[in-house]
N, C-alpha and C positions, 0 to 999 in steps of 0.2 A: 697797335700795329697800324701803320698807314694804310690809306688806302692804292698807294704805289707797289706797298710790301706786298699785299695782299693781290692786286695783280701778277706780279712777278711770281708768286710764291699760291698758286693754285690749290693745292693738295693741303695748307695749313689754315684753308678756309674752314670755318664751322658752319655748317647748316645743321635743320632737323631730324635729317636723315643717320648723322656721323653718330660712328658707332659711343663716343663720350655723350651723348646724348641720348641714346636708345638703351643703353646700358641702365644707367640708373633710375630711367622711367619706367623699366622692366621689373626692376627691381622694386621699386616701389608697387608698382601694380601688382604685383605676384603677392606683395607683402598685405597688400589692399584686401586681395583675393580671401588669403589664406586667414586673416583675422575674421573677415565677414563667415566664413564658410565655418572657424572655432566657435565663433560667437551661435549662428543658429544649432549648431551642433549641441554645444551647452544649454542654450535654451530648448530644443526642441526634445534631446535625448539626455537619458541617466542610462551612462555606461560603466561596466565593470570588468574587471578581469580575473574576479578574485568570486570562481566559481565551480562546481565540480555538479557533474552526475549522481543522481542519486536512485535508489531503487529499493521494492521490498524483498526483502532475504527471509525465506521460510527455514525455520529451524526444526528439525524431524528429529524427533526421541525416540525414545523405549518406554513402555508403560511399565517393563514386566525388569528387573534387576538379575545380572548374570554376566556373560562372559559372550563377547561378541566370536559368533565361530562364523559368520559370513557374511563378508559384504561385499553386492553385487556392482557395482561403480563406483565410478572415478572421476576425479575433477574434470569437469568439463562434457562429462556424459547427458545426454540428453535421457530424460524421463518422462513416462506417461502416469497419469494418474489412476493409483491401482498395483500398481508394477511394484514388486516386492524391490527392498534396499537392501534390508539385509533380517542374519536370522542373529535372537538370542540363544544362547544357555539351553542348547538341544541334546545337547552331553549327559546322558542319563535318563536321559528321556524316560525308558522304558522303568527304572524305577520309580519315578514321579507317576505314571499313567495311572497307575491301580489310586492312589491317595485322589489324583485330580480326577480322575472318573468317578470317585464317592462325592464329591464335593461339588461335582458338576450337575451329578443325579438329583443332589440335592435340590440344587436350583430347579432344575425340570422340573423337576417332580411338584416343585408351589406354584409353576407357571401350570403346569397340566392341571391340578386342583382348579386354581382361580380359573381356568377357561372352562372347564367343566360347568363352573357355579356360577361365570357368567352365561354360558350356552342355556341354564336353568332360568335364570334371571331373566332374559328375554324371552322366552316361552311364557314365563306366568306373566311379562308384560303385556306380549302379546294375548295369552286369554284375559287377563283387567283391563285392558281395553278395551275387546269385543263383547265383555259385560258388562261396562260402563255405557256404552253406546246403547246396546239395548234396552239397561235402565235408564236411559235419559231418555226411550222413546217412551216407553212404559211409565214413566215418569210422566209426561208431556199429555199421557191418556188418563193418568190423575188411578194407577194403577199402583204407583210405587211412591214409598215417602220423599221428602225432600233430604231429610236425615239420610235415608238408607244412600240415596242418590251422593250425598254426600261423602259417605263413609266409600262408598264404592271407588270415588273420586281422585281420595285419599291413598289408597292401597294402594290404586295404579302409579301415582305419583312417590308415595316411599320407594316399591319397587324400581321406577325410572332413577332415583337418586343412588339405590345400593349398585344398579347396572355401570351409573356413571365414575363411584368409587371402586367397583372394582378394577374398571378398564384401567383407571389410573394405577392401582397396584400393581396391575399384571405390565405395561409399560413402565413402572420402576425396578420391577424384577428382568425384565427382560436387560434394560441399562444394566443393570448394576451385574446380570450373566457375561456380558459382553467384554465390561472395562474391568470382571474379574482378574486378577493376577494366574489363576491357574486354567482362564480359557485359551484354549487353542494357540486363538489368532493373536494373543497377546507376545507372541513368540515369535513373531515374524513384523516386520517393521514394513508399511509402506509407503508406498507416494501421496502426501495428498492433494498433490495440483500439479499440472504439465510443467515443464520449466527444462531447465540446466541445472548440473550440482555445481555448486559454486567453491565448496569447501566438503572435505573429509576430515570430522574432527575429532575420531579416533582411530585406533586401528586395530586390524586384525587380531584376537589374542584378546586385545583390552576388557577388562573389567567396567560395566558402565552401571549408572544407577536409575532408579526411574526419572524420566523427565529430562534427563541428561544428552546433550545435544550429539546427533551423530553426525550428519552432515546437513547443511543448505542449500537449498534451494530459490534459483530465481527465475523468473520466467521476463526473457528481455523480448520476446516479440508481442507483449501485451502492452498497450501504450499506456495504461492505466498503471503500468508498475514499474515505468520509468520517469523520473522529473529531474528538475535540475535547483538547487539550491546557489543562489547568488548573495552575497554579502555586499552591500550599496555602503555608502558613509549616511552617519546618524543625521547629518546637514542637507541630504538627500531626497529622504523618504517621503516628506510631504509631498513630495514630486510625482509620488509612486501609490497609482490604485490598483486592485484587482479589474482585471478585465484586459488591461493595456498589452497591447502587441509588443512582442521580442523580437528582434534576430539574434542569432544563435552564430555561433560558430565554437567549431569543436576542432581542439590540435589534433585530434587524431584522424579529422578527416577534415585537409585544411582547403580542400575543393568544392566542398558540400556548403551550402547555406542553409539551416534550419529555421523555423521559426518557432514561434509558441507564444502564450496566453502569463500574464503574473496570476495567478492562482491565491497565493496568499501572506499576509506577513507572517514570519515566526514571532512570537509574543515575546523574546527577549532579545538584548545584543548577544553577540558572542560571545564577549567576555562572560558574561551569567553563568555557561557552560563551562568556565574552567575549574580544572581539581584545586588551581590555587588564584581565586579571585585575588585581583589588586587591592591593596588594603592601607588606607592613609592612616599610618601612627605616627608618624611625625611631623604632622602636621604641615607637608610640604610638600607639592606633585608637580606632577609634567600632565597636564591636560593630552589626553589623544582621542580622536575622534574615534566613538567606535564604528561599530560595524555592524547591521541588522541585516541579519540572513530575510531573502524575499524567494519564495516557492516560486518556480515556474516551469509550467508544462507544455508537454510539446504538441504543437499540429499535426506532426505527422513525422514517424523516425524514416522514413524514405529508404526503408529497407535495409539499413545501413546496422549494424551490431554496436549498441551504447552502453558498454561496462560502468557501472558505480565505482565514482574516484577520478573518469577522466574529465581533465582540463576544459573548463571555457570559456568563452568571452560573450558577455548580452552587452545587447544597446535595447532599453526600454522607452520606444515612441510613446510620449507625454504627450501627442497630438490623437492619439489614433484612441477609437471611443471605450468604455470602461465596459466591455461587454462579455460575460465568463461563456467559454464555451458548455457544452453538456457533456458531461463526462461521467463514467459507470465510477461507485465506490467499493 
């Protein structure tokens, strides 16, 4: 274009300012921006999305085999530690009482002996002491043998050993009255830590066996018994020590930022854990990267309720220093 055209024709001038100009500079800057910005982001962090909550789930039995006649909660119930769950095989009761009272007596009856014989046992330790002592002063005045002092010595000392084997009988008889099948308490099922029931996994009526799980338990406001398990890529990990800071974020609570600590590696991929590992017989694969599960625990659940199994997302700071917090096991 001439420079007459462009008199004439004002508005078809280009300068720095025109929008064919700012457009594509923007463009490129934005594009500038957003490389630089993926670029520290990969260097600086190892992120994942391919993570869930995880926690300890107590499983509560029956010592004692029967027929469940009561169970006192329900999913979701809060528990104290102590607090009866439920009862077994109380049906008949009163014809069982006369067999399990012979059987109980029993037991009594060799803890009543051994404390008997240990209440004797300390008494004669206690006089073989107070004679030993006076023969070693009597000793010392050149009134008593060495021998004798000896012998004296000895008898205190068997006795101190028959004292220390009894106590141990009478504390194996006491165990073994307790975790009997025809004691009491073995008929009543209960709590043994504060928590939530997480699951009922019998019911009413049912037939269960010893050992046999009735319901679970978790306790989600103990920070020590919620973590979260993240799977990183195998090309990753070197990236990843114990100590390094997390953020956290959790779909179920997509307003909250959490943080936490990497805790630790799991010792295999995940593939390792499958019922049907991949298996080259014909001598011919698809390479895929796998996956190693990395432990990490939380700073602080911020009051917030974290079910095992929900969704999350960490970014693990490779800047930030390798330092494990203190935490109860």
């Amino acid at each position: 274009m001439s420079a007459k055209d462009q008199n004439e024709n004002p508005e078809k001038r280009y300068t720095f300012f025109s929008f064919s100009v700012i457009a594509p500079l923007s463009g490129f800057l934005l594009t500038v921006i957003w490389a630089i910005s993926h670029w520290h982001g990969e260097t600086r962090y190892v992120t994942s999305d391919d993570a869930y909550i995880q926690g300890k789930i107590t499983y509560v039995s029956s010592r004692k085999a029967g027929r469940l006649i009561a169970l006192n909660v329900n999913e979701g119930d809060p528990v104290r530690f102590g607090e009866i769950l439920a009862t077994i095989d109380r049906t008949g009761e009163s014809y069982l009482r006369p067999n399990d009272t012979i059987k109980n007596l029993q037991s009594f009856t060799s803890i009543k002996r051994d404390m008997a014989k240990l209440r004797s046992l300390e008494k004669r330790e206690s006089d073989e002491k107070d004679h030993y002592k006076r023969a070693k002063e009597l000793a010392g005045e050149g009134f008593l043998s060495s021998q004798k002092l000896e012998d004296l010595k000895a008898d205190w000392q068997q006795t101190h050993v028959e004292i220390i084997e009894t106590r141990k009988l009478i504390s194996a008889e006491q165990q073994s009255l307790e975790i009997s099948e025809v004691h009491p308490r073995n008929r009543i099922v209960y709590a043994p830590i504060n928590g939530q029931i997480a699951q009922r996994l019998v019911n009413l009526g049912e037939s269960v066996k010893p050992d046999q799980p009735i319901v679970s338990i978790i306790n989600l406001e103990d920070l020590n018994n919620i973590w979260l398990d993240a799977f990183v890529r195998e090309t990753q990990v070197w990236k990843i020590k114990p100590g390094q800071k997390v953020q956290i974020h959790i779909d179920a609570w997509p307003k909250d930022s959490f943080t936490g600590h990497v805790l630790e590696f799991i010792p295999a991929a995940s593939q390792a854990f499958s019922l049907l590992p991949t298996q080259n017989a014909a001598g011919t694969f698809v390479k895929v990267v796998q996956r190693i599960p990395v432990r990490i625990v939380f700073d602080s659940l911020k009051g917030r309720t974290l079910l095992p199994g929900m969704s999350a997302e960490v970014r693990i700071d490779r800047k930030s220093p390798s330092v494990l917090p203190k935490r109860d096991h």
